[in-house]
N, C-alpha and C positions, 0 to 999 in steps of 0.2 A: 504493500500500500504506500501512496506518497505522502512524502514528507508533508505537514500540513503547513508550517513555515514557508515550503515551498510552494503548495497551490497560495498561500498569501498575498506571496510574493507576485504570481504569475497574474492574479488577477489587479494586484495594483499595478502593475504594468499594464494590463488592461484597460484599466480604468481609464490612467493617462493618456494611451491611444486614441480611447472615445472622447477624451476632452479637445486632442490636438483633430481629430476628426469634425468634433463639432464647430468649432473655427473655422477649416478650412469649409467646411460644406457653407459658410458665410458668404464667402465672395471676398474677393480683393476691394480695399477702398476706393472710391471713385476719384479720390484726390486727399493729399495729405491737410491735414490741419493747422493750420497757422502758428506761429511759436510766440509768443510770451516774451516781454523785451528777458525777462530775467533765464529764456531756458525751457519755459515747461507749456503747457498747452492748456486752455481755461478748457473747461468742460463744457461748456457751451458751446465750444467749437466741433467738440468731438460730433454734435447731432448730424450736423453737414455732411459728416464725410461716412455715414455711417448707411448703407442702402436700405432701402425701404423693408429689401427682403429677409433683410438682416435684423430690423428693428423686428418685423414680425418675428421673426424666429425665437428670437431673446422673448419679446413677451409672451410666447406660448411658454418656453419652459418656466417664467417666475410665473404664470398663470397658475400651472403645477404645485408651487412652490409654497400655496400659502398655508396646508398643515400638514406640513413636515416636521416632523423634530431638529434642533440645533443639527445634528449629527447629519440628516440628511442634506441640508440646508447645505454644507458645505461645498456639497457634490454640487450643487446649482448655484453656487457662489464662484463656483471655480472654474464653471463653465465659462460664465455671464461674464468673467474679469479679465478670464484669458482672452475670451471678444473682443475686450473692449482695448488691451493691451495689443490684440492684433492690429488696431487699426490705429493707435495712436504712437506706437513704438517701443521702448525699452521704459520701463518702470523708474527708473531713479528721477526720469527727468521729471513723473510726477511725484515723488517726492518732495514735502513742505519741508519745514524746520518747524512745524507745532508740534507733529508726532515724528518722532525717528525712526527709521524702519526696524530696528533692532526694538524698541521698546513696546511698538506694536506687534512683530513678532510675540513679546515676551506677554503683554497682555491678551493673544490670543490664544496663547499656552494651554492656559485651561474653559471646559467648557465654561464655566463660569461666570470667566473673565471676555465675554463673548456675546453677551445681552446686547449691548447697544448693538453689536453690528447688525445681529440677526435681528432686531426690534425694528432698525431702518430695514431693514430688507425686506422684513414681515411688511411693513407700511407700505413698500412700492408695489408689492405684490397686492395687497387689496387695493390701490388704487389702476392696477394691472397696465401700468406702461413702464418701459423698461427706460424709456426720458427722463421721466423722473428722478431714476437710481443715476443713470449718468452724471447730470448735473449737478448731483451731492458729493459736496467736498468732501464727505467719509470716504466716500468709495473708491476714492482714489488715493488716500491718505493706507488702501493697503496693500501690501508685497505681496507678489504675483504667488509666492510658495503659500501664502498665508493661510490659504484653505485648498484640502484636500480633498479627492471623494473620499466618502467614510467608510473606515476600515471594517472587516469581516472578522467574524471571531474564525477559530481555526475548526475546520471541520474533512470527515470522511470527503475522500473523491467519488462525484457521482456523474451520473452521464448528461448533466449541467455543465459540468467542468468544462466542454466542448466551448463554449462561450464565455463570454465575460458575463458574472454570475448577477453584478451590481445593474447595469441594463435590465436586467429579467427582473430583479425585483424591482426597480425601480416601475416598469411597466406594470405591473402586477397589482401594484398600492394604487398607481393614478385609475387603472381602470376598475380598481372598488370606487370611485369620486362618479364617475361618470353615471347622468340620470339613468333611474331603473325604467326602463323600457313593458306596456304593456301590464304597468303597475293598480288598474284598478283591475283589470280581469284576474289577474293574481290573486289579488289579494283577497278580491271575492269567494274567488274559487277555495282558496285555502281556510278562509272561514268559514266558509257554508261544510268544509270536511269538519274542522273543529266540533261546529253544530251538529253532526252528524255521531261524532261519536261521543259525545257526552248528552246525546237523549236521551239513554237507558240506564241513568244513575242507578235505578234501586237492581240492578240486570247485572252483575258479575262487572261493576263500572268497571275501566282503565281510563285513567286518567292521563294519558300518553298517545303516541301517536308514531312510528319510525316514520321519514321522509327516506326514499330509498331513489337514486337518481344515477346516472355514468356526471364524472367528471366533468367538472366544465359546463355545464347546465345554467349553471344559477341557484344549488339549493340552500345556499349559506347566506347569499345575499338575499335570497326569496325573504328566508327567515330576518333577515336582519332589518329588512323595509317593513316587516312586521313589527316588527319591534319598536318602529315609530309611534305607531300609534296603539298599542299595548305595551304592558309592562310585563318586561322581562330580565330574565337575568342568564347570562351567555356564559357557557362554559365550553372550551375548546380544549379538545384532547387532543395532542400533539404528542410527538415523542419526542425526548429531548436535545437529539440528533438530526430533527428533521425541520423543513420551514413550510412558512403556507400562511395564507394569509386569509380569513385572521388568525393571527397568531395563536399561539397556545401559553393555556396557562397550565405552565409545567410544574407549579404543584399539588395543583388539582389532579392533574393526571398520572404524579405520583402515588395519591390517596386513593384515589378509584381505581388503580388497576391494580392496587396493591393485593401481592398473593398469597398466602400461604400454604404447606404440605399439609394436611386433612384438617384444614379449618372447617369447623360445623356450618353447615349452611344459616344455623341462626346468627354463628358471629358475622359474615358477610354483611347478613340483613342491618346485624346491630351498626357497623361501622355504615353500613347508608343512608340508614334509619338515621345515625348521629349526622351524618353529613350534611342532610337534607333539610334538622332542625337547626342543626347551627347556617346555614344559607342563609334560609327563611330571617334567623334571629338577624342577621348581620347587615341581609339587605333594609330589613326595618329599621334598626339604626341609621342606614347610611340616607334611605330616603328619608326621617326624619329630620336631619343635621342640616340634608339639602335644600330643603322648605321648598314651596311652589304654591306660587296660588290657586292652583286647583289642580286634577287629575293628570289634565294633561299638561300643565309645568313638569310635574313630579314625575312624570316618565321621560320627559327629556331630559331633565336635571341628570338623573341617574343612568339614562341611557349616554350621554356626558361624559359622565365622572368613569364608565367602565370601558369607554375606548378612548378617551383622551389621551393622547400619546404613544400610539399603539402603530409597530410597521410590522414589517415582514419578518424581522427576529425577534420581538419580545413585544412582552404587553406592555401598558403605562405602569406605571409607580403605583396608580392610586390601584388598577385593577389585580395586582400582584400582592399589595398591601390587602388588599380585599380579602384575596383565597389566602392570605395566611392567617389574618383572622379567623376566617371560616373552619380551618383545618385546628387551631390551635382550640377553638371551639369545640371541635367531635372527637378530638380526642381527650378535652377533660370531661365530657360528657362518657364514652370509652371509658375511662380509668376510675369515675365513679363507681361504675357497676351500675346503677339503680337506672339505667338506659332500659331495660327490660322491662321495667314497669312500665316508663311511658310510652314502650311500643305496644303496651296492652289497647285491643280492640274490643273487651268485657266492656257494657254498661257502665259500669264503675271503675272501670280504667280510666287514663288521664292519655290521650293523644297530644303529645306535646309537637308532633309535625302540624296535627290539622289547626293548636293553637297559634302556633307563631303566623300558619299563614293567612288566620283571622288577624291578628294583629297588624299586618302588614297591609293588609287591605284598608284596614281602620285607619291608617297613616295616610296611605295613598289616597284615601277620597278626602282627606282631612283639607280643610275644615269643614266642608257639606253634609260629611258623614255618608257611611254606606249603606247602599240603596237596598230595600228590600228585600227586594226580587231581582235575579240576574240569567239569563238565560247563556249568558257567555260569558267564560271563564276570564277573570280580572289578572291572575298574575301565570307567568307563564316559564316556562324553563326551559332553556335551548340547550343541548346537546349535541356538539359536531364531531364530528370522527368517533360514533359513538360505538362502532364495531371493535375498536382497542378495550373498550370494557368486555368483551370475547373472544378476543383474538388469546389467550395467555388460555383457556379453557377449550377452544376448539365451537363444538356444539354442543357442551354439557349442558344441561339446563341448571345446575349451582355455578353459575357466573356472574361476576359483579354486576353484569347488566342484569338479568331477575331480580339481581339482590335488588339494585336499585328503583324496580319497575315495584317491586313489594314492598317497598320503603313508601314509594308515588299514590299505589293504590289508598294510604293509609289519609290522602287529601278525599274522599269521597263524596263531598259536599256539593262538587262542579265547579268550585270558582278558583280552582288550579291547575294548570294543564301543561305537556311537555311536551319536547319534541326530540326526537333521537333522529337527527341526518349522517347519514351513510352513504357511501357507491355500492355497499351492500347489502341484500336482503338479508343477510343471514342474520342481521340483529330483528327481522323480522319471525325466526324461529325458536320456539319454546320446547321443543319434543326432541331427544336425541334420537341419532339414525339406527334403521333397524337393521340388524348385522346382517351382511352379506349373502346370500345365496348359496349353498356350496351343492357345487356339480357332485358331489355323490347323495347329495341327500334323497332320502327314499320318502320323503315327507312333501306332497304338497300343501302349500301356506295357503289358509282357506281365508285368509285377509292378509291387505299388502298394508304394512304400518308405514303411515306418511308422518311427514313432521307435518305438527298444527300452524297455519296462522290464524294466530289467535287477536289478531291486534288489528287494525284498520289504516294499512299501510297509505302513503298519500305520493304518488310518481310525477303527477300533471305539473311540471314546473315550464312549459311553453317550449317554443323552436323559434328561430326567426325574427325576434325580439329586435333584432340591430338592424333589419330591412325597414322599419317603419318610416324612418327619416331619408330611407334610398330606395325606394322602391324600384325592381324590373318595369322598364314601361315610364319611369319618368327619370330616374338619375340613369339607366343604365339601358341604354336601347340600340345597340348595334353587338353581334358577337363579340367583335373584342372586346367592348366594356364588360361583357360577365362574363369570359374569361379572365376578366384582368384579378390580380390580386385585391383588389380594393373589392370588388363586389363578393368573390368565394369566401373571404373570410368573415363577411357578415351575414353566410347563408350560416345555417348553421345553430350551434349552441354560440350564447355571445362569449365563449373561452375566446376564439381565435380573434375576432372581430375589436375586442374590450383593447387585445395587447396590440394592434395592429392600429389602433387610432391612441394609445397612449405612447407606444414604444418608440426607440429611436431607430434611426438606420438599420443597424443589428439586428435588432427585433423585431424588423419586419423584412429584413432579409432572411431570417432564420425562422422563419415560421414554418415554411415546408419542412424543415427539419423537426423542430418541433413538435409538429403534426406527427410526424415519424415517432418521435420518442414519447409522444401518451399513447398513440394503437399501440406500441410496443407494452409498454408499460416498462418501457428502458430502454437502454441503446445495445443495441448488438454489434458488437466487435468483428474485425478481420476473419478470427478465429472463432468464434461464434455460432454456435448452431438455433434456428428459430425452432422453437417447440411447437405443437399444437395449436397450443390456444393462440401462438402469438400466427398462423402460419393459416388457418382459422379467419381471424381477425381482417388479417391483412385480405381475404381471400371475397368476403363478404363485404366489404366496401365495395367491390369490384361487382359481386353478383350478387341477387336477390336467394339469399338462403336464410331463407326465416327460420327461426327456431322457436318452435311450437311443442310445449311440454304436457299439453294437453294431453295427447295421445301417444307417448309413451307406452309400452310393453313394460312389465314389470321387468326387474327392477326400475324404476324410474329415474331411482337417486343421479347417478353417475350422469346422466346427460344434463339431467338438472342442476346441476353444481357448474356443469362448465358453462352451462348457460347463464346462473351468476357470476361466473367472472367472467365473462366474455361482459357484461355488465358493471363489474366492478372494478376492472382492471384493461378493458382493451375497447373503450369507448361508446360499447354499444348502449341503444337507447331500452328503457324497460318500458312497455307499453301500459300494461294490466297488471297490478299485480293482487288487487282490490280483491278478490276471488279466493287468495291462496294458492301455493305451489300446483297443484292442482292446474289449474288456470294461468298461471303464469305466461304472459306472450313478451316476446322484447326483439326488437327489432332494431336494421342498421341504414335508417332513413336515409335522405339526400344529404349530402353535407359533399358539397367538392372538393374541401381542402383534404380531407381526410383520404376521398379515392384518392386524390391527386398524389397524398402521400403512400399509398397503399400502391400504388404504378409505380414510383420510382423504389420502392422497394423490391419490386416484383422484379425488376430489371436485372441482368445477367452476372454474375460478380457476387462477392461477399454481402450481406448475407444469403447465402444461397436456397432460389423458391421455384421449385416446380408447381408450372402451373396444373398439367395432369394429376402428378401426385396427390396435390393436396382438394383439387376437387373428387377425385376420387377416396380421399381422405374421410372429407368430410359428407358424401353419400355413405359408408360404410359404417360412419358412428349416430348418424341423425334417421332416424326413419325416414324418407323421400320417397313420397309416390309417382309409378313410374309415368305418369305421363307429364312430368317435369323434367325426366332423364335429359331427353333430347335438346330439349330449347335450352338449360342450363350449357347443355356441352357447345353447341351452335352460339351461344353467348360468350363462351370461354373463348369461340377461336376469334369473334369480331373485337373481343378486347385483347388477344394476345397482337393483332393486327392494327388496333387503336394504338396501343406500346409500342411496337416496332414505329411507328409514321412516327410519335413523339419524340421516340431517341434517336430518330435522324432529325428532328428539326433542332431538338435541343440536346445534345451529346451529354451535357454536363447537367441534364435539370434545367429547367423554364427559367427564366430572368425572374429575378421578385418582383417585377411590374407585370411583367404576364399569369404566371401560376400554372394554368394552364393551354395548351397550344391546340390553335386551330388548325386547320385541315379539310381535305379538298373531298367528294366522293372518290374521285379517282386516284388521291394517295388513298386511301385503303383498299379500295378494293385491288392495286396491286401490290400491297402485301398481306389480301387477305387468300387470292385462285393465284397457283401458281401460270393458269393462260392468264393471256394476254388480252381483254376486253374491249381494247382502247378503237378499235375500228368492229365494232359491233353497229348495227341501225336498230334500230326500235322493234320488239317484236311486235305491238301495236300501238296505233296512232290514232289522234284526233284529227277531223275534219282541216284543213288548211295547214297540219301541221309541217315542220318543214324535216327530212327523216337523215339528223345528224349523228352524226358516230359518237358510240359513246364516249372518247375522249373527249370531242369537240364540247360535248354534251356538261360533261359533269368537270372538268377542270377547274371552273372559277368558281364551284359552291361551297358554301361553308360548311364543316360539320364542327360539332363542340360535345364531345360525351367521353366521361371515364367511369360512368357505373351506371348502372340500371336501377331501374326502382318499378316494382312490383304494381302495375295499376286492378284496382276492386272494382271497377265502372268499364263496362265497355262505352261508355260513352264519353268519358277520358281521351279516347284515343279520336280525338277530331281535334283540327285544327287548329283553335283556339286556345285549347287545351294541350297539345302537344307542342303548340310554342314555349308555352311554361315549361317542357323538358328539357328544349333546347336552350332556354335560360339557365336550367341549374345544370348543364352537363351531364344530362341522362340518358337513355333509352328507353324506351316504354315495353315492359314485360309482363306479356297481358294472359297467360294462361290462365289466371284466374277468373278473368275476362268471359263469360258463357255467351257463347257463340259471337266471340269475337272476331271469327275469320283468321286473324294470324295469332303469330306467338310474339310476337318483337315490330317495333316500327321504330325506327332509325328517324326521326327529324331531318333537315338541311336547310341550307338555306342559299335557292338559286343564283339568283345576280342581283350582286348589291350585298350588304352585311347588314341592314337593318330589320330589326325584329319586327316583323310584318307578317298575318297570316297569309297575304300575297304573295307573298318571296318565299314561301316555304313546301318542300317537297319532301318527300317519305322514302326510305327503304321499309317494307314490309318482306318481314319472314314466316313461314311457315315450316315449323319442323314433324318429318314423317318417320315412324323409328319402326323397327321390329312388326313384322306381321300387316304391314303395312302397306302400301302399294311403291313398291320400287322402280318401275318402269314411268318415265315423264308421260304425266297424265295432265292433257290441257285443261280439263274439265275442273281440278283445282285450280287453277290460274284465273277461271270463269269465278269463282266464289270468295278472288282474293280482287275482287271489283270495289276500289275505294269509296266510290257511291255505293256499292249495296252494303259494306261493313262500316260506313258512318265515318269514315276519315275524310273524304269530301262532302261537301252538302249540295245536292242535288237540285237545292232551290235561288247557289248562289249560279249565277251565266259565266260568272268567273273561274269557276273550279273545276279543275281539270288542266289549265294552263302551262304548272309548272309537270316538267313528266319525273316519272317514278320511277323505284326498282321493285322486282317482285322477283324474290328468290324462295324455291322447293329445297330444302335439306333431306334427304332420303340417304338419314344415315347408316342402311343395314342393306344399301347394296353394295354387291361382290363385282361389281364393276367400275371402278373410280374414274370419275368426269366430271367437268361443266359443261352441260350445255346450252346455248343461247334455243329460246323456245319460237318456233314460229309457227304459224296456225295458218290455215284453209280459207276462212273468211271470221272476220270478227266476232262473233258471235258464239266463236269457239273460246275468246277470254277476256269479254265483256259480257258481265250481264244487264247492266244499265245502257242501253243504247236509245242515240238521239236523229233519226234519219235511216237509221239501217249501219249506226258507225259508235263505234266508242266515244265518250264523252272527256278521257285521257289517254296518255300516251306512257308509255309504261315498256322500261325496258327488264325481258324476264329470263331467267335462268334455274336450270334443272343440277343440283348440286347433288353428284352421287357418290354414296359411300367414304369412307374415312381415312383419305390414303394421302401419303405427302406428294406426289404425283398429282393430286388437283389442289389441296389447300394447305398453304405456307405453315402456318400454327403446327399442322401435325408434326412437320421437322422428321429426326430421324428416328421416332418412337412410338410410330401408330399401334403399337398393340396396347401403351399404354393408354390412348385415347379411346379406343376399344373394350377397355376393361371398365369405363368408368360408366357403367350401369343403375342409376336412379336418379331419381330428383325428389322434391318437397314439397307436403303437401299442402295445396290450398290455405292461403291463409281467409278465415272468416272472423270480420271484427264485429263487434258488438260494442260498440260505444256508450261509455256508461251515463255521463250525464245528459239532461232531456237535451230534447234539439233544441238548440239555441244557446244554448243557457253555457256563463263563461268556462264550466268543467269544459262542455263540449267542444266550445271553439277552440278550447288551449288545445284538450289531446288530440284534436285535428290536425291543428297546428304542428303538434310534434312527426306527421305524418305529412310531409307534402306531396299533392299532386297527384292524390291516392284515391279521388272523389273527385265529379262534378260540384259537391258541397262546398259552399264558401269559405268552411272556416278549412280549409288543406291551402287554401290562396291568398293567403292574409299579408303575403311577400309582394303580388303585385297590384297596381291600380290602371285602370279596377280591375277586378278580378272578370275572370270571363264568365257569362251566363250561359244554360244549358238553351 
């Protein structure tokens, strides 16, 4: 392992880099500044010479800048001075004789001694122009070394270490600053869950709730914009080697996750049971001391006082001061012993949780006093990373977390409630697993034991939140803008989007990276092998393999567990989890940046990914029904040929202004047939049409797709609608689609690059496998008629204009070919006719068998493309909240493009109608 002195070292060299980088990214000065009879330069000159682009620049970073701690503060001091020394010259000649440079060195020694400066600094920041700072004689009265970016304590190398660490967190802080996005629908929804599980008080209550979500969602900040207007009190469990923001209070999560070898399950209880009254006792105090003129004073105040001073490695003073109160609290309640009485639930017992958190209520409405009657819970308790209170235990049900959930139960009244947010469900389960199966057993099990959910998990935390302010259709209307980086990073969960409008250069040049190392769930080395789940992961950005644990064969467990962490650890979205393991659906929606990073990973070289292998991989451990075999493998080869076109356009990875690269129909399809196409005419045409070869044909269109997404609506696949796919870089895969005519429709976009349903033209596939008809049959080409399958509309005079492709995959013939289809008179692959003639023009091909002799992808291993026999079955959703209503729109939301329903299109304006 390295030296930690030495990563120190590496990233304050780092750091300096990005200082001398953000200078140069300034511009040279327009002209030097006048001198000073004595020598030095007034600062009022310095405005003049300083570019307009350059003044912006400076005020977005103090923009940043105004709740920062002193220590961060320095980083953006050292920026803004080196600026400003870039443009006016060498330091000494701004040097007075009121301060020495040596004695300001020596009074900025300690933080301390360092108020005024950061006070003025703080002051030009809320007044937010960087003018201001300029022409104060402070600012110049300091030496260029004065401030530094601020130092890192010394810690393990992680696959962070690839970058400069200080950039990342500093992005990370500013995009918790940024407005919460889609904040009343939230917050509706996560109330109306609240209200739902605290209806049935005198019903076996739980006064809790897990939030279970993938990374990078929003579930921390969800809870936290709650916390505005409710009172709470936030505990984050961090480990004390690790960062995140918000921070952790690492002594709390010493106490909680504290273990011992055969502690009784009542001592656990007793130590949370103590924990939970000394909270309650500690937050009563602190919101009385705080005073507020009514309720809601008192929860800002306090909400305040517990992130005041709070970054990316540590909390504030007071909130540290807080949990050690807290702790110093339950453990002389612990060392009393008489803790046992007052976790008595008897009549005549003394509940000393459920007193304090009447007292605390009494404070909080104080002076009004507390209202009667409440149908919703008044104080509230967040818990993040709350799967460390299980992770030391595994799935035992005597885990600090029970403990603590039995300690919760003991608030029964309703006007307390908690939240456990996780990436994992498994703080959703109460039941340990039921052992194994074993192949010699002569016993059938006449019941399969599941683990219970017993709790009322809450997943809906939105998709596509950061499109609101950018919509497809008004900020972003030609292919390259949604290819470009600025538009993939805000499809998405706002993780990518939040660091790409906070971060610097760096940080939004390393975002594909990035991208790469959450699917991973870490960085894979030279030497490095991808495992399953990471190979899995990677595999399912790319294709539509839903993971449906519904229908599971006993044992269920095993597929079920990888499907939470394909959840917890490798990005995916959980859909359903309301139901129970049982029920469980989680799916790996549109998100571009994600395929995009899931292609560049796929690509040839270390780490090493078969694309066969692992979709063969993954039919062989998921139940897949076989009428998804085909079209998944037929989808494998158009994205093994999507990849090939990318790594000839971009050898090294896409620029970080593009992301993702466009492309023409006719770079894939020559690298998807190994013939030749390019002088093919039209198998059928439209009236007046003129019958150009297909290079002529398809050379200048655009295509933009790195992953497929599963459409529910055969009425999805029109037009209108399938512009939308072509804005997020999809393909539309429609098996689920009843009697949707094809399996796949390809988007494009003929002449011109503008997002227009005029300008836009289709590849349609149809895959035919096994038992099938193998010999080119025109009569299917007759029923892949884009008027009669709803991709054209038969009532616009327009449609039909742009021509099409229509390719047969008949992948179980023993004869390998392409053939171009021609027919006897139209009528043979038109069924919609206008005159006695086709209404489009459509060029079509017979794709036989699976040999590298007709299709590039197969390369020199078709037996293993051969062997990879299944697909997956149907997915059918069931949306749980009423139509309309904001549960519904969000989990739509989390699904785009998956319905004609409005709430899958909340990304563009307006959305299309059916």
């Amino acid at each position: 392992m390295e030296d930690p002195d030495r990563i120190s070292a590496r990233q304050s060299a780092a750091a300096e880099k990005h200082q001398v980088e953000f200078v140069e990214g300034l511009g040279p000065p327009p002209l030097e500044p006048p001198l000073q009879p004595d020598g030095t330069f007034a600062p009022k000159d310095i405005l003049g010479c300083l570019r307009p682009a350059s003044i912006e620049k400076m005020n977005r970073e103090l923009a940043h800048s105004k709740d920062k701690t002193d220590a961060q503060l320095s980083t953006s001091l050292s920026y803004l001075h080196a600026a400003v020394v870039s443009v006016i010259g060498t330091i000494p000649k701004l040097i007075t004789n009121v301060i020495e440079e040596k004695d300001f060195q020596d009074r900025l020694s300690e933080p301390s001694q360092q108020r005024d400066v950061f006070q003025l600094f703080r002051e030009m920041a809320q007044q937010g122009d960087f003018r201001e700072l300029v022409v104060n004689d402070l600012f110049f009265k300091i030496p260029l070394d004065a401030f530094k970016p601020y130092p890192k304590p010394p810690r393990a190398p992680s696959h962070y270490d690839y970058w400069d660490v200080q950039n990342q967190l500093i992005a990370t802080e500013r995009s918790w600053t940024i407005p919460f996005a889609d904040a009343d629908d939230l917050m509706s929804a996560l109330g109306e869950h609240v209200t739902e599980c605290t209806k049935h008080k005198a019903d076996s209550y739980r006064p809790y709730c897990p939030i279970v979500q993938s990374s990078g969602t929003g579930k921390s900040r969800l809870v936290d914009e709650f916390t505005k207007t409710h009172f709470s009190i936030p505990i984050t469990l961090r480990k004390p080697d690790s960062m995140g923001f918000p921070p952790g209070d690492v002594n709390a999560y010493e106490y909680l996750t504290h273990t011992e070898e055969r502690r009784p399950p009542e001592a656990s209880y007793a130590r949370m049971y103590a924990f939970l009254g000394a909270l309650l006792w500690k937050a009563t105090g602190v919101v009385e001391s705080l005073g507020g003129a009514d309720r809601e004073a008192r929860i800002q105040n306090f909400r305040e006082y517990m992130t005041e001073g709070q970054n990316m490695e540590r909390v504030g003073e007071k909130r540290r001061l807080f949990y050690d109160a807290v702790l110093e609290k339950a453990n002389e309640l612990l060392r009393r012993r008489t803790i046992y009485r007052y976790m008595s639930t008897d009549p005549g017992g003394t509940n000393m949780v459920s007193a304090q958190a009447s007292a605390l209520r009494t404070v909080l409405y104080s002076p009004a006093g507390v209202p009667d009657h409440s149908d919703f819970p008044d104080v509230f308790i967040a818990v993040d990373e709350a799967h460390l209170l299980i992770d030391q235990f595994g799935y035992e049900p005597e885990s600090n977390l029970s403990a603590l959930r039995q300690a919760l139960r003991m608030l029964d009244d309703g006007s307390s409630f908690a939240f456990f947010i996780s990436t994992s469900a498994k703080i959703c389960e109460t039941w340990p697993h039921p052992p194994p199966f074993s192949s010699s057993s002569r016993i059938i099990p006449s019941k399969v034991v599941k683990p219970s959910i017993v709790d009322m998990p809450y997943s809906v935390i939105g998709y596509d939140q950061l499109m609101i302010e950018r919509k497809i259709g008004i900020r972003f209307c030609t292919i390259k803008e949604v290819a470009s980086m600025e538009c993939i990073v805000h499809l998405g969960r706002p993780l990518w989007g939040s660091r790409y409008d906070n971060g610097d250069r760096e940080v939004r040049d390393t975002l594909l990276r990035f991208a790469q190392v959450k699917l991973l769930c870490g960085s894979v080395g030279r030497d490095s092998d991808l495992d399953y789940a990471q190979r899995f992961a990677i595999l399912s950005r790319r294709l539509p393999l839903d993971i449906n644990t519904m229908r599971h064969a006993y044992p269920p467990l095993p597929n079920l567990h990888d499907a939470l962490k394909q959840v917890s650890t490798h990005m995916r979205i959980c859909m359903d989890l309301s139901r129970g393991y049982d029920y469980l659906v989680t799916e790996a929606p549109s998100e571009p940046i994600l395929s995009e990073a899931a292609s560049l990973l796929m690509r040839p070289g270390p780490p090493s990914f078969s694309l066969p292998r692992t979709l063969k991989e993954a039919f062989d451990h998921w139940r897949v029904p076989h009428e998804d075999h085909g079209a998944l493998v037929v989808a494998a080869f158009f994205t093994w040929a999507r990849d090939k076109v990318a790594a000839m356009k971009y050898p090294g990875g896409p620029p970080s202004e593009a992301c993702s690269p466009t492309f023409s129909v006719q770079d894939l399809f020559s690298e998807l047939f190994v013939s030749d196409v390019q002088d093919h005419r039209p198998s059928v045409w439209r009236q007046g049409y003129e019958r150009k070869k297909f290079g002529d044909t398809f050379t200048e269109t655009h295509m933009h797709f790195n992953h497929f997404l599963r459409a529910l609506e055969k009425e999805v696949l029109r037009g209108k609608f399938l512009l939308g796919y072509l804005g997020r870089g999809a393909a539309a895969f429609a098996t689920n689609c009843h009697k949707a005519g094809v399996d796949m429709v390809f988007p494009f976009l003929y002449q011109g690059d503008a997002l227009k349903v005029t300008n836009i033209g289709y590849i349609l596939v149809l895959v035919k496998l096994y038992g099938q008809p193998v010999e080119p049959k025109a009569e299917l080409f007759k029923y892949i008629d884009p008027f009669l399958i709803g991709v054209l509309d038969e009532s616009d005079p327009n449609a039909g204009d742009v021509p099409i492709i229509r390719i047969v995959f008949s992948l179980s013939n023993s004869q390998p070919g392409l053939k171009r289809m021609s027919y006897s008179n139209a009528s043979e692959a038109a069924y919609v006719l206008k005159d006695g003639k086709p209404r489009f023009t459509s060029y079509d091909y017979w794709c036989s068998g699976m040999s590298q002799e007709t299709l590039r992808p197969v390369g020199d291993n078709p037996r293993a493309w051969e062997e990879v026999a299944s697909g997956l079955e149907p997915l059918h959703w069931d949306f749980s909240g009423p139509p309309g209503s904001a549960l519904d729109i969000l989990q739509r939301s989390m699904f785009p493009l998956a319905s004609t329903n409005a709430g899958h299109w909340g990304w563009t304006d307006p959305p299309p109608q059916k």
